[in-house]
C-alpha positions in Angstrom: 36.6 1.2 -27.9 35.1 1.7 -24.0 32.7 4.2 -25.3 31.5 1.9 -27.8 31.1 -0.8 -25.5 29.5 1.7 -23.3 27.0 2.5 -25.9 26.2 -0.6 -27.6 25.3 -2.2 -23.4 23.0 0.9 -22.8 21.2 -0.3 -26.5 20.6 -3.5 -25.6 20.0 -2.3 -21.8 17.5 -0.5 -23.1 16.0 -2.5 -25.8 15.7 -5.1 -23.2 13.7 -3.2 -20.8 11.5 -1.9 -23.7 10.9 -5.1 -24.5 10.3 -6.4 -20.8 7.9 -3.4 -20.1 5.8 -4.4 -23.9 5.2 -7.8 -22.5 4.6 -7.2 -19.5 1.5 -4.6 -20.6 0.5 -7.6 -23.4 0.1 -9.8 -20.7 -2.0 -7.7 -18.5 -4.3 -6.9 -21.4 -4.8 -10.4 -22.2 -5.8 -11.0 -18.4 -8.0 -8.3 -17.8 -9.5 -9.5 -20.9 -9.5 -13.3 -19.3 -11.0 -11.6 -16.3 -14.1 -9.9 -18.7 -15.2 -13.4 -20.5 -15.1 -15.1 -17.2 -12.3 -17.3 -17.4 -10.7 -16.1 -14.1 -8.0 -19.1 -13.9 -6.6 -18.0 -16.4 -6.9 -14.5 -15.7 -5.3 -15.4 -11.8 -2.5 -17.4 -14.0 -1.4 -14.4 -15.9 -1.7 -11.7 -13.5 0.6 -13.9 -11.1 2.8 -14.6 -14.1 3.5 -10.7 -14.1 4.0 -11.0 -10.1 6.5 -13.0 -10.5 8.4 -11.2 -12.8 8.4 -8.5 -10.4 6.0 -6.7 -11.9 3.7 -4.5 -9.6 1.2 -1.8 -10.0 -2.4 -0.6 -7.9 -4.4 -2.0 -11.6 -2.1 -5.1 -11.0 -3.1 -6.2 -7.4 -6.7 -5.2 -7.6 -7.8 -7.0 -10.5 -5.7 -10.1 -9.2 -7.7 -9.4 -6.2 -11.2 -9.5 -8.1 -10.5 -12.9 -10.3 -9.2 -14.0 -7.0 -12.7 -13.4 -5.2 -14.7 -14.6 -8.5 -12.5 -17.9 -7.7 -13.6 -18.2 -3.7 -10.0 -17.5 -2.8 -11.2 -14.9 -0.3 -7.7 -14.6 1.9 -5.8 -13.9 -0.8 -8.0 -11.7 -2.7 -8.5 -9.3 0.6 -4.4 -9.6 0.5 -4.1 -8.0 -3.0 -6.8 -5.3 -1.8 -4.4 -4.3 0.7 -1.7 -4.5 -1.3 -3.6 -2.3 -3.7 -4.8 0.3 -1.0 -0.6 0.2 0.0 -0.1 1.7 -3.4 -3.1 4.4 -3.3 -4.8 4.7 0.7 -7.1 6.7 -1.9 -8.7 4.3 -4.2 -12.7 3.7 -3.3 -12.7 0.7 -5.4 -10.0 -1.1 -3.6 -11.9 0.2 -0.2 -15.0 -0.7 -1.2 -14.3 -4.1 -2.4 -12.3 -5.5 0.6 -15.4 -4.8 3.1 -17.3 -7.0 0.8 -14.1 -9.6 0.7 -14.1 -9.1 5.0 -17.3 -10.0 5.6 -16.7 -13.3 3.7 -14.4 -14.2 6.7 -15.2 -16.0 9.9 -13.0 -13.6 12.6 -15.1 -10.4 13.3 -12.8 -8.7 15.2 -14.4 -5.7 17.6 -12.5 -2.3 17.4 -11.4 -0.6 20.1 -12.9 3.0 19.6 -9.9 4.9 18.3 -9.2 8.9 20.1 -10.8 11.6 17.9 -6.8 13.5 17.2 -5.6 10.1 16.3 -8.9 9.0 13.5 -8.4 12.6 12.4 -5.0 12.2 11.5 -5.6 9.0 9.9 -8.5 10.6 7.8 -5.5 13.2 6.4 -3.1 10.9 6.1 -5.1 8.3 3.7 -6.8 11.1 2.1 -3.8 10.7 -0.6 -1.0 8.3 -2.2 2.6 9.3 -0.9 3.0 10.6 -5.1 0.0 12.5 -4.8 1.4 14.1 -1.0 4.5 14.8 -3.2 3.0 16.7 -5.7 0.7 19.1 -3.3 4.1 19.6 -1.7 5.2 20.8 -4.6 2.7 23.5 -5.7 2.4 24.5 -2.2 5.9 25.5 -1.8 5.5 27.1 -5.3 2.6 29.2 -3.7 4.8 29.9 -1.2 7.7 31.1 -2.8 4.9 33.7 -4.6 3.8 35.2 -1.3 8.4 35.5 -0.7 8.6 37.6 -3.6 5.3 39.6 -2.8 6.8 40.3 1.0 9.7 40.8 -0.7 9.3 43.1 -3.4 5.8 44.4 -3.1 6.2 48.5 -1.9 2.4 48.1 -0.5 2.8 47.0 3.0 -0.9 45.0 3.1 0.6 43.2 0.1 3.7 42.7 1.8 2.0 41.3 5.1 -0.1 39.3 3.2 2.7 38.2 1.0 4.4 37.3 4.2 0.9 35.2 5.6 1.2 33.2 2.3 5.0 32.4 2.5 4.7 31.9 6.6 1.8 29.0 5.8 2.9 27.5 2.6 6.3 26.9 4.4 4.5 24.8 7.1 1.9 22.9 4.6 4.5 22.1 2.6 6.3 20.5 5.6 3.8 18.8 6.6 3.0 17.2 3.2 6.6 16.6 2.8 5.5 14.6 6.4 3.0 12.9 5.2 4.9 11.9 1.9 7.6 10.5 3.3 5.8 8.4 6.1 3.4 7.0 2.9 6.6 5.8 0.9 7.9 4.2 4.2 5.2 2.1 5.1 4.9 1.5 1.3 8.3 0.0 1.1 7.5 -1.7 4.5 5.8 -5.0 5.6 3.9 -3.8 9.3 0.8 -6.2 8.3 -0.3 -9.7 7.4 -3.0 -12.0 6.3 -3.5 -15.4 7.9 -3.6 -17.4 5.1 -4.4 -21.1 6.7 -7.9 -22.1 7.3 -7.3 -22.0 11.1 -4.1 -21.3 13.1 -3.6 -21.4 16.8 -2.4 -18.2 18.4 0.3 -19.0 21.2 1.4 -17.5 24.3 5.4 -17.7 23.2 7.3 -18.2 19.6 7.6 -22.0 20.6 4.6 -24.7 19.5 5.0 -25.8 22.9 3.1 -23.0 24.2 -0.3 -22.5 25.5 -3.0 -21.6 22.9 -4.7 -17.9 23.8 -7.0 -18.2 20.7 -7.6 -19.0 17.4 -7.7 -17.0 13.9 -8.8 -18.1 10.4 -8.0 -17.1 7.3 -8.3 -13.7 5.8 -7.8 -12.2 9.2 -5.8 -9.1 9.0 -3.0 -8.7 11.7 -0.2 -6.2 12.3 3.4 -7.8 13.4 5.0 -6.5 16.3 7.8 -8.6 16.7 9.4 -11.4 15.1 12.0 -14.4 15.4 13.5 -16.4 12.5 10.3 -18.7 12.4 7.3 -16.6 14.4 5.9 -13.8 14.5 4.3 -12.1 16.7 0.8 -10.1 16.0 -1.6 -7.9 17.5 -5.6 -7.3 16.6 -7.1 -4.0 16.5 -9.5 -5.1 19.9 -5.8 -5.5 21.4 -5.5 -9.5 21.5 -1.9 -10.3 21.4 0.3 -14.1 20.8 3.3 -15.8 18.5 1.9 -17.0 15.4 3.9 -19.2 12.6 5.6 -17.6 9.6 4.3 -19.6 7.1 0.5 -19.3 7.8 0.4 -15.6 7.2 1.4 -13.4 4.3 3.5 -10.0 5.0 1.1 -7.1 3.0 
């Protein structure tokens, strides 16, 4: 009798999420489709509809993204870019799209120039999704594990060094994807950026509304959270421009 309970809560378990994952693709095919005639509310209605069923996906965020920009919504269109580029650092479109979305907002933030090791490292580290680290991980250590049974087994000894070269280096690439897979997932599954999302919002000195004001941001402003309370947070720009903003006028990528 417990087995058959067992089996008949896996059918409709299953049969459940079947049917959850059919609608949820029916519903994106009818907005991307909202999205090509032009209706774009209704394409932004749909798309959020799947949102909110806790439905997410790159496709997802990015073409919520574009209806959002067709719409003038320009904060939280360059929010589902980056939510987007959080899913795949590797997708041009996404890339491309969000420097047309920036330049749409009224905070041009100057850069301070970044050390050569450190944009180098940032290059290798966006050059692929934390999946895509995974799988190069993967077929490395499968080279690797060649070259082993080439140092291994091979009689020749230049087969046997170079067997050894090809183990000795697919064991550290393979760590160091492994690296770079694992730090992708984490800040995947993590929330170390926002998007002011007000019109305007006063940066302060303390997490208090009492506080001075040291300047002011609008929206669409991209900010990364270094600290927080229960009710501020507090953010830093990339020219180095720190203060305590409010919660509720940002959204956590």
């Amino acid at each position: 009798m417990k087995k058959l309970t067992f089996y008949l809560f896996s059918f409709l378990f299953l049969s459940f999420s079947l049917s959850a994952q059919e609608n949820s693709v029916s519903l994106m095919q009818e907005a991307n489709k909202a999205y090509e005639e032009g209706d774009f509310q209704t394409a932004i209605d749909s798309y959020q509809t799947l949102l909110d069923s806790n439905y997410s996906s790159e496709d997802l965020h990015y073409n919520y993204a574009n209806s959002l920009f067709k719409s003038n919504e320009i904060a939280l269109a360059i929010l589902h870019y980056e939510k987007a580029l959080k899913i795949n650092p590797d997708s041009e479109d996404a890339a491309y799209n969000i420097k047309i979305a920036n330049d749409r907002t009224v905070d041009k933030i100057e850069v301070i120039p970044e050390l050569f090791f450190y944009r180098w490292w940032k290059t290798i580290y966006n050059l692929f999704s934390a999946d895509n680290w995974a799988k190069m991980m993967i077929y490395i250590a499968i080279i690797g594990l060649i070259g082993f049974g080439a140092y291994k087994y091979a009689t020749n000894l230049s087969i046997r060094k170079f067997g050894f070269g090809m183990f000795s280096s697919g064991l550290v690439l393979a760590f160091m994807c492994w690296g770079l897979a694992a730090s992708q997932k984490n800040y995947a599954n993590s929330s170390s950026h926002a998007i002011i999302m007000n019109s305007t919002v006063d940066i302060l000195s303390a997490p208090s509304s009492g506080s001075s004001q040291l300047f002011v941001l609008h929206e669409g402003t991209k900010v990364r959270i270094e600290d927080q309370t229960d009710a501020w947070l507090k953010v830093s720009l990339p020219n180095g421009n720190q203060g305590w903003i409010d919660k509720e006028a940002l959204a956590e990528i």
